[in-house]
N, C-alpha and C positions, 0 to 999 in steps of 0.2 A: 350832115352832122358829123359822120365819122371823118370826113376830110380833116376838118380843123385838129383830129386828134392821133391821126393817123396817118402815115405814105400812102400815097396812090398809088393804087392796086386794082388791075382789072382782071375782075374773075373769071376764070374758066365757067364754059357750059357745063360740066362736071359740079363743080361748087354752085352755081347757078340754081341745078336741078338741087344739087343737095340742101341749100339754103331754103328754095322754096316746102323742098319734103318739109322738113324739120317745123316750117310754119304750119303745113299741114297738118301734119300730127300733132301739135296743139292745137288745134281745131277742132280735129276730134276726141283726143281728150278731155279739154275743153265741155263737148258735147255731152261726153259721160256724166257731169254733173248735173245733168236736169236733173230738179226735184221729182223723186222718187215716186210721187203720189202720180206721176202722169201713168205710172205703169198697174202698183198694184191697189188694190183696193181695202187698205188696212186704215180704218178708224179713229184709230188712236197715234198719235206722235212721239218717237222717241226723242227719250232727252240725252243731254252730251255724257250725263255719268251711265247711261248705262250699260252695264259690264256685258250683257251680247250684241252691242256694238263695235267688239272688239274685228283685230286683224281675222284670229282664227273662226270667228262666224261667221265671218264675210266670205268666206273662204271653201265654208262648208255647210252642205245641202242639208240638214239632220232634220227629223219628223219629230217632231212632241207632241204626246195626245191631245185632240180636241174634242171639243164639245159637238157631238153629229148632231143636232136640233138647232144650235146656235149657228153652225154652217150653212145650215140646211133655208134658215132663213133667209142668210145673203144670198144664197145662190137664188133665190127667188126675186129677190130683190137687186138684183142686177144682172138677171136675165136679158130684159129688153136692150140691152147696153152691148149684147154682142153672140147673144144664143147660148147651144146648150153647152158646148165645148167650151167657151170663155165662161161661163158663170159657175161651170162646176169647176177650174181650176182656179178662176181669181176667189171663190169662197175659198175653199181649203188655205190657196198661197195667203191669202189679207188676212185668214186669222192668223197665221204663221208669221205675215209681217207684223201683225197686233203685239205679237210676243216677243217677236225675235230680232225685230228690225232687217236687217241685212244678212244674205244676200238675196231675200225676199220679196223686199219693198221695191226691188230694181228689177224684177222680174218684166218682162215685157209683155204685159198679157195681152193685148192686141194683135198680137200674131196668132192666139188662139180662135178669131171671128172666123180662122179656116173650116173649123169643122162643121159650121154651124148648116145645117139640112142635109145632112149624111155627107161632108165635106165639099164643101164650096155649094150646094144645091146638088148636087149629084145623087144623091139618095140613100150614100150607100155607107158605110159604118159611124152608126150614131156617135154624135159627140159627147154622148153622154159616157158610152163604152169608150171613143177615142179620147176623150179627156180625163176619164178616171183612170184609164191603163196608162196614160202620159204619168200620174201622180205616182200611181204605183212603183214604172219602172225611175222617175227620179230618185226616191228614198228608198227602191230595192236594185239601182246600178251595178254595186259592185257585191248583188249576193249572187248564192250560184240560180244556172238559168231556171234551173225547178222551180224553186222558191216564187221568183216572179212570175212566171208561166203559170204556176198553181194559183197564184191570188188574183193574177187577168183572169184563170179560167173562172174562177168565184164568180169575178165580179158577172160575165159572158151571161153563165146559167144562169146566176139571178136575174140578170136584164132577161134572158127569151124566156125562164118561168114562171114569172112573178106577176099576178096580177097589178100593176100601175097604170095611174099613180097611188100614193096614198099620201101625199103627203096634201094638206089641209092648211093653206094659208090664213092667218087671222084675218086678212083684209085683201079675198080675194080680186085680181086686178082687171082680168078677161072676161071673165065668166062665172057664173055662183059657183057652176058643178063641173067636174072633167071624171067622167061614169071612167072606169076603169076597164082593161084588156090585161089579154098575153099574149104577147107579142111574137112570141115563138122566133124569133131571129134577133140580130144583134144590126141588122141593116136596116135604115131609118126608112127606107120606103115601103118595105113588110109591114115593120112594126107599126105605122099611121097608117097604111092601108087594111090592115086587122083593125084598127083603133077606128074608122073609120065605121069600117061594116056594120061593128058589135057595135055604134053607139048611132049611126044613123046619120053622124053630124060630116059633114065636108070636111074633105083634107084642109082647105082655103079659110076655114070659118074661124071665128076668134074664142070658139070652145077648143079647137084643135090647138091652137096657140098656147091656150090655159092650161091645157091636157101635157104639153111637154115643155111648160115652164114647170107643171111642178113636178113633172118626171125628174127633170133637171136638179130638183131640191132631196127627191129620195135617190138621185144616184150621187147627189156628194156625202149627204148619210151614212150609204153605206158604202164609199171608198174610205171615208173615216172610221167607221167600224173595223173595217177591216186594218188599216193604218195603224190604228189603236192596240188593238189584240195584239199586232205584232211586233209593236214594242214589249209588253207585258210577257208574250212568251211567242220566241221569234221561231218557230215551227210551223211550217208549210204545207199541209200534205192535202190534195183532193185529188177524188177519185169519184167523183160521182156522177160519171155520165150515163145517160139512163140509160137500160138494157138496149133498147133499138140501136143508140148510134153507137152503143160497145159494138154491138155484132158490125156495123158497118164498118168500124175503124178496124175491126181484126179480119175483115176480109177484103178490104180496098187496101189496108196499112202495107206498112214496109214489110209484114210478116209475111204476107200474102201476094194478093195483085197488086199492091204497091202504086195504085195507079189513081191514090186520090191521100188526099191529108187534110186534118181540122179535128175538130171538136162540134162542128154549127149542128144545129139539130136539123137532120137531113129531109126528114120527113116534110119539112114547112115548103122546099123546094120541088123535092123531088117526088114523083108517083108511082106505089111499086104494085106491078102487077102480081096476083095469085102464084106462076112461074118463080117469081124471087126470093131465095131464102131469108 
C-alpha cells in the first residue's frame, strides 16, 4: 500500500525493531482500556458529566469517609470471590469507585487473592491485617512514618485483642453461628488455631470458613473507622501496648539488648520461665 505512495525504501533492523516497539506499545495501551469493572467492585456506573472523573482524580489516591456497615457488608459479600485480603480491600476501594470513579475503578484487585490463608496458604499474616494496613498505607503515603505506623498498630491490637467475629450477617451463607475468640496474634495460623480450640470446630470445617468471612467484614469496619476519624481530625498518636510487651520492647529494644523488635504480643509465642524479668 505504501509503495503506490511512496519511494522504495528498505528499512534498517534498527527502524524494524522500532516500528515493531511502536505497535507494541499500542497494544498495551490499547490494553489499559479494559472496562473498569473487571478490577473493582463498584455498583454503581459513572456518567460522562461527572466532575470526579476529571484528569486530577484520576491522578489522585484521596480517602472520603464511608459508611463502616455498608462496607462491612460487601466485604461479606465478595468474600468467596478471593478471601480475606481481596474482600476487605475491593469493599473499601468499590465504595470509593461508587463515588469517585477513577483512579478506583482501575484498581486491580486480583492481585490481592495473595493474601488469602496468611499469604498464599502459608499461615502467616492475616489478610485481613495485610489488607487493611495495604488501605492505610495508600491514603497515609506521603504522611510522616508515625502517623501510619500508629494507625497499622490500631488496627494490629485490635485484631490480637478483640473478641471476633462480631459482625452478624443478615443471610448468613456457611453457617448460622461463628462462636467468637482472641486471637492474641495477628498470624493467621495462631489466630484459627485459638479459633479452633475455644470453639471445638476444625480448622477445615465451613463454620471456620463462616468465622473469617465475617472476621473479614469487621476488619473493613474498622480500617474505615479509622480512615474516617482521620479525615475529620488527622492526629495519630497510640501508645497502648500492654505493660508485658512494654517491658519486653524496653529490654530486647534499641535501648537495651537490641536484639529483638515489633509490637506482637510476645506472650502468645513465647514461655517465660519464673528466672525472667
Amino acid at each position: 500500500m505504501f509503495q503506490k505512495t511512496l519511494p522504495k525504501k528498505t528499512l534498517s533492523r534498527r527502524e524494524a525493531l522500532a516500528s515493531l516497539g511502536m505497535i507494541s506499545g499500542s497494544a498495551v495501551l490499547g490494553g489499559c482500556q479494559d472496562p473498569p469493572s473487571r478490577h473493582v467492585h463498584a455498583s454503581t456506573k459513572q456518567t460522562a458529566t461527572n466532575p470526579n472523573t476529571s484528569k486530577k482524580s484520576q491522578s489522585n489516591w484521596v480517602y472520603i469517609p464511608l459508611e463502616p456497615a455498608t462496607v462491612a457488608e460487601t466485604a461479606y459479600r465478595i468474600y468467596p470471590e478471593g478471601g480475606c485480603m481481596y474482600a476487605i480491600v475491593g469493599s473499601v476501594l468499590g465504595a470509593l469507585a461508587d463515588r469517585l470513579g477513577e483512579p478506583f475503578r482501575s484498581f486491580p484487585l486480583e492481585m490481592m487473592r495473595y493474601g488469602n490463608g496468611g499469604l498464599g496458604g502459608w499461615g502467616s499474616l492475616c489478610g485481613v491485617v495485610n489488607g487493611g494496613s495495604a488501605l492505610i498505607g495508600l491514603f497515609h503515603r506521603e504522611k510522616p512514618k508515625e502517623t501510619r505506623e500508629n494507625l497499622i498498630a490500631e488496627l494490629c491490637a485490635w485484631y490480637e485483642s478483640t473478641p471476633l467475629p462480631r459482625y452478624q450477617p443478615s443471610e448468613p451463607q456457611w453457617a448460622k453461628e461463628a462462636e467468637a475468640s482472641v486471637a492474641g496474634s495477628i498470624l493467621c495460623h495462631v489466630s484459627t488455631t485459638k479459633w479452633s480450640k475455644t470453639t471445638g470446630f476444625e480448622i477445615f470445617s465451613m463454620e471456620k470458613k463462616e468465622r473469617c468471612r465475617r472476621l473479614t467484614a469487621d476488619g473493613a469496619m474498622k480500617v474505615v473507622e479509622i480512615l474516617n476519624r482521620q479525615v475529620k481530625n488527622p492526629v495519630a498518636t497510640w501508645d497502648k501496648l500492654t505493660p508485658e510487651v512494654q517491658a519486653c520492647v524496653d529490654c530486647h529494644g534499641p535501648k537495651e539488648l537490641g536484639d529483638s523488635m515489633g509490637k506482637m504480643n510476645c506472650g502468645t509465642c513465647h514461655a517465660f520461665d519464673k528466672k525472667h524479668p
